[in-house]
C-alpha positions as CSV (number, residue, x, y, z in Angstrom):
1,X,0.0,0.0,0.0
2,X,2.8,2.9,0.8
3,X,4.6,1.4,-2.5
4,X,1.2,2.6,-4.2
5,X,1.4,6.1,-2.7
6,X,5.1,6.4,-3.3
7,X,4.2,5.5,-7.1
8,X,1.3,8.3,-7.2
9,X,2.8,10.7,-5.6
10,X,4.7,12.4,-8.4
11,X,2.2,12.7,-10.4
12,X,-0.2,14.1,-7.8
13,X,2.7,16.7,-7.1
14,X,3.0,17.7,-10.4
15,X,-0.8,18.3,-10.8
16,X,-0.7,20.3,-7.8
17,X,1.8,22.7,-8.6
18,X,1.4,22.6,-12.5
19,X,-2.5,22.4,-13.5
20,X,-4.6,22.9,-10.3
21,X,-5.3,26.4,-9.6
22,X,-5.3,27.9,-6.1
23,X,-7.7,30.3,-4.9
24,X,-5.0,31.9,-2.7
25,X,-2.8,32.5,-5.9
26,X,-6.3,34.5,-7.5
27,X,-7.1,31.5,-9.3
28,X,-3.7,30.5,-11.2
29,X,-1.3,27.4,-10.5
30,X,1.7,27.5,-8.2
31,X,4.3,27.3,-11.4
32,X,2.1,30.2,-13.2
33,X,3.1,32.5,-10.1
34,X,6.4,31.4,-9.8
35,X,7.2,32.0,-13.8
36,X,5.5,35.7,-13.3
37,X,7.2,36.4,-10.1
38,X,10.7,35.7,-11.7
39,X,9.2,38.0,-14.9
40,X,8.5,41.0,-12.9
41,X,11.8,40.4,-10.5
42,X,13.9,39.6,-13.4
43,X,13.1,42.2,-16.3
């Protein structure tokens, strides 16, 4: 059973961060903020 949730677990991650948006984030994913954070830090 933990061997199952080791297996899922980087795909859960990724979905987490990379497609499911966050209400505290106004509604965008975790990488979207990060990518236009380092935009408006780095231009």
């Amino acid at each position: 059973r933990n061997a199952e949730r080791i297996e899922a677990l980087p795909g859960w991650v990724t979905y987490y961060n990379a497609e499911r948006t966050h209400t505290g984030l106004g509604g965008i994913t975790p990488m979207a903020a990060l990518v236009n954070n380092l935009h408006g830090n780095h231009s």
